[in-house]
C-alpha positions in Angstrom: 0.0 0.0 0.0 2.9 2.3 0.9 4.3 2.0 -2.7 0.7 2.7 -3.9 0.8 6.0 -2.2 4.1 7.2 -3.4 2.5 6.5 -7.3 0.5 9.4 -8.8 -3.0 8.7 -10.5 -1.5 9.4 -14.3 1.0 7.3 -13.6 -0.8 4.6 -12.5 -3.0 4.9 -15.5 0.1 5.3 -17.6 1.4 2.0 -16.6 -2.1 0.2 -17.9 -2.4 1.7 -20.6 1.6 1.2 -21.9 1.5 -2.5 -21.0 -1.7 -2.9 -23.2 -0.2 -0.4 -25.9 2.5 -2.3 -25.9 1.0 -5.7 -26.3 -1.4 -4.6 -28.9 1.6 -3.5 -30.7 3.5 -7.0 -30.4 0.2 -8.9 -31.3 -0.4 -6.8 -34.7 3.5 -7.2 -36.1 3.3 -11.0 -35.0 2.1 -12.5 -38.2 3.7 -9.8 -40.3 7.1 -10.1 -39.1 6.6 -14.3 -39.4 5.6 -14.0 -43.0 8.6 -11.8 -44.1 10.9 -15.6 -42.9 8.9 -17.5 -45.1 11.1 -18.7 -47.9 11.2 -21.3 -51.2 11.3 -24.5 -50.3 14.7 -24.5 -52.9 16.1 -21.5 -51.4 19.7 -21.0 -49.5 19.9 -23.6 -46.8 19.7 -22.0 -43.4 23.2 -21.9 -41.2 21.9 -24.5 -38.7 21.6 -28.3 -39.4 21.2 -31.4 -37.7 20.2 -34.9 -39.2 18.7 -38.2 -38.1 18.4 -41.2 -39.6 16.6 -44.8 -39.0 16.2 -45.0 -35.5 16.9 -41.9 -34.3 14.2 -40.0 -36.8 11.8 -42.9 -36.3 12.1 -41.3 -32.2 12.0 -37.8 -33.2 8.9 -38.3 -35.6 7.5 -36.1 -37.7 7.4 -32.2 -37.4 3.8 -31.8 -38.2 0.7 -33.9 -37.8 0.1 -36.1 -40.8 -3.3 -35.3 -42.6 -4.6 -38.7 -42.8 -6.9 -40.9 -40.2 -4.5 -43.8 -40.9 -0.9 -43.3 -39.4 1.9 -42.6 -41.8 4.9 -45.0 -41.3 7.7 -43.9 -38.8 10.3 -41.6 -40.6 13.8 -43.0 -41.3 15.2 -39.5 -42.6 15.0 -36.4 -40.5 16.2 -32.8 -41.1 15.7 -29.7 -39.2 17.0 -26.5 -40.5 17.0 -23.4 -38.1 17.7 -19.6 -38.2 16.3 -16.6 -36.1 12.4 -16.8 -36.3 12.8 -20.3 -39.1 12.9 -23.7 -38.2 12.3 -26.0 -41.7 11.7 -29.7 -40.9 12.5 -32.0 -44.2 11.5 -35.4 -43.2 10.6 -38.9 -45.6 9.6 -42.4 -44.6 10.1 -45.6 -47.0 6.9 -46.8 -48.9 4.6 -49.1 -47.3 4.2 -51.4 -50.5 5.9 -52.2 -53.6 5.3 -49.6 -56.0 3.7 -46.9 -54.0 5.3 -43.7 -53.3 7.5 -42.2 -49.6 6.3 -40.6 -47.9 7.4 -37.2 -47.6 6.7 -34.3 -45.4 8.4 -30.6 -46.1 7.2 -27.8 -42.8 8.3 -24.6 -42.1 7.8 -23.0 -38.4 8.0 -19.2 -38.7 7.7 -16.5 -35.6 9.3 -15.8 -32.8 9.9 -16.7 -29.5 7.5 -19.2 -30.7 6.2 -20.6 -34.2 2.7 -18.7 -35.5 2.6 -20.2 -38.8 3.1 -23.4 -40.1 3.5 -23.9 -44.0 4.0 -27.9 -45.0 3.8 -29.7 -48.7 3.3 -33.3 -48.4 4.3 -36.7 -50.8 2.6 -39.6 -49.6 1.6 -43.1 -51.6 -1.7 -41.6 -54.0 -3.0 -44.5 -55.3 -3.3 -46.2 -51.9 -6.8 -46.0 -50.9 -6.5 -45.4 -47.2 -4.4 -41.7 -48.1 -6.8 -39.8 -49.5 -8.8 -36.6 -49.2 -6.3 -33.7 -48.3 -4.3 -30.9 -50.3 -0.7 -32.3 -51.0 0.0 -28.5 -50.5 -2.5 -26.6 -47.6 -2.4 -23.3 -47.1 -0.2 -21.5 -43.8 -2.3 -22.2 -41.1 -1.8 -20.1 -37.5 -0.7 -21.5 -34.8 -2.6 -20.3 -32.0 -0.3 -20.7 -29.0 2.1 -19.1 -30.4 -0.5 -16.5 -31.9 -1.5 -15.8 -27.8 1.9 -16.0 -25.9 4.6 -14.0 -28.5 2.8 -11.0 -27.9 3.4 -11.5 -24.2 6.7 -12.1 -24.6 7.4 -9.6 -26.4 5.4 -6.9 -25.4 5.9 -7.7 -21.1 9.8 -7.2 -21.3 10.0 -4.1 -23.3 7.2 -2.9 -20.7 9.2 -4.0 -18.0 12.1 -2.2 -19.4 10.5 1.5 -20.7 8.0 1.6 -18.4 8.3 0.2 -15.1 12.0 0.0 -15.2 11.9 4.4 -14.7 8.7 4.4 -12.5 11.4 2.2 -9.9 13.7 4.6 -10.3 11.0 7.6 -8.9 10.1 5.3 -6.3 13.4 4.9 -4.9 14.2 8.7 -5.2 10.8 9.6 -3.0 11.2 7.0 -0.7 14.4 8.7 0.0 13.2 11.9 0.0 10.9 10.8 2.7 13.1 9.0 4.8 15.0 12.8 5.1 12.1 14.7 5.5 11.2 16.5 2.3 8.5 16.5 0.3 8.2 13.1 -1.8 6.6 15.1 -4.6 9.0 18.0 -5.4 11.5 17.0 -2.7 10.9 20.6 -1.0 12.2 20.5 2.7 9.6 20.6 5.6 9.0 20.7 9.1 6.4 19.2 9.9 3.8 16.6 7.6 0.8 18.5 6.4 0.5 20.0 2.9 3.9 21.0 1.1 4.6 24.7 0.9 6.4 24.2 -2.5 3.6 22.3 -4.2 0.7 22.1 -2.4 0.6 18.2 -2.1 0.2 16.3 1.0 4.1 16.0 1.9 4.5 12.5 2.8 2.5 9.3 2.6 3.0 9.0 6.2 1.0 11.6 7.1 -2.3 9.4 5.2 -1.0 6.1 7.8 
């Protein structure tokens, strides 16, 4: 409460209304900003690789959900490709049948701190019966988690930082000026607690206790 009373009225509605500002702000470049890292799926290769095969792609699994009621098979090739705010996932599993096709699934994750929109193509064995029904090629879809949260972590440290990092900083200057007896306001020196001379505000939140 003491704290309370050492924060002016505008300021306090200063603080609301920056924090939600500022999170409006994050939320509306979100998607923007995401879109500008899409890329061709031939393009340069990003800086960051790591591979998987057999076993050890089979465990990681595949990067998106697969669009079909049936499962597809376990991968045995995985790729992930990653740079700021890009993380492309190239990953294939043999056929399940002589003649039929791999199985092939192409994603890219864009945004950041975390993914909002997912792009994908997909191979997968055509003429088998039991895969059939969606687009080899869907459009971006959102991703709502990450739709919610990036705002938030975005818009809360940069809050934390321009906003309530300098209303510390008056905090600690009138606490001071209260613990040596001058006005917290304007930092005028008084006598006694009352109203302030200099300013006209009630000196001291010690004289509301």
């Amino acid at each position: 409460m003491k704290i309370i009373k050492r924060l002016k009225p505008d300021e306090i509605r200063w603080l609301a209304r920056s924090v939600i500002v500022l999170v409006l702000l994050a939320a509306t470049i979100n998607v923007p900003f995401a879109l500008t890292k899409m890329r061709s799926h031939t393009g340069a290769h990003a800086s960051n690789r790591v591979m998987f095969e057999d076993e050890e792609a089979a465990a990681r699994g595949w990067a998106s959900n697969p669009p079909h009621d049936v499962e597809w098979p376990d991968p045995n090739h995985w790729m992930k490709e990653t740079k700021f705010a890009f993380r492309e996932y190239y990953i294939s599993a043999p056929r399940i049948r002589e003649g039929g096709n791999n199985f092939l699934m192409m994603t890219q994750h864009l945004g950041w701190p975390l993914p909002v929109i997912e792009e994908r193509e997909m191979w997968w064995d055509w003429d088998n019966p039991a895969f059939v029904g969606p687009e080899s090629n869907p459009a971006p879809k959102l991703l709502p988690i990450g739709l919610v949260l990036n705002p938030l972590f975005v818009g809360l440290p940069i809050w934390l930082l321009a906003c309530v990092l300098p209303v510390c900083i008056r905090l600690v200057v009138r606490a001071n000026r209260d613990k040596q007896g001058r006005c917290v306001w304007c930092g005028y020196q008084i006598e006694s607690f009352g109203t302030c001379p200099e300013c006209g505000s009630v000196s001291s939140p010690k004289s509301t206790e």
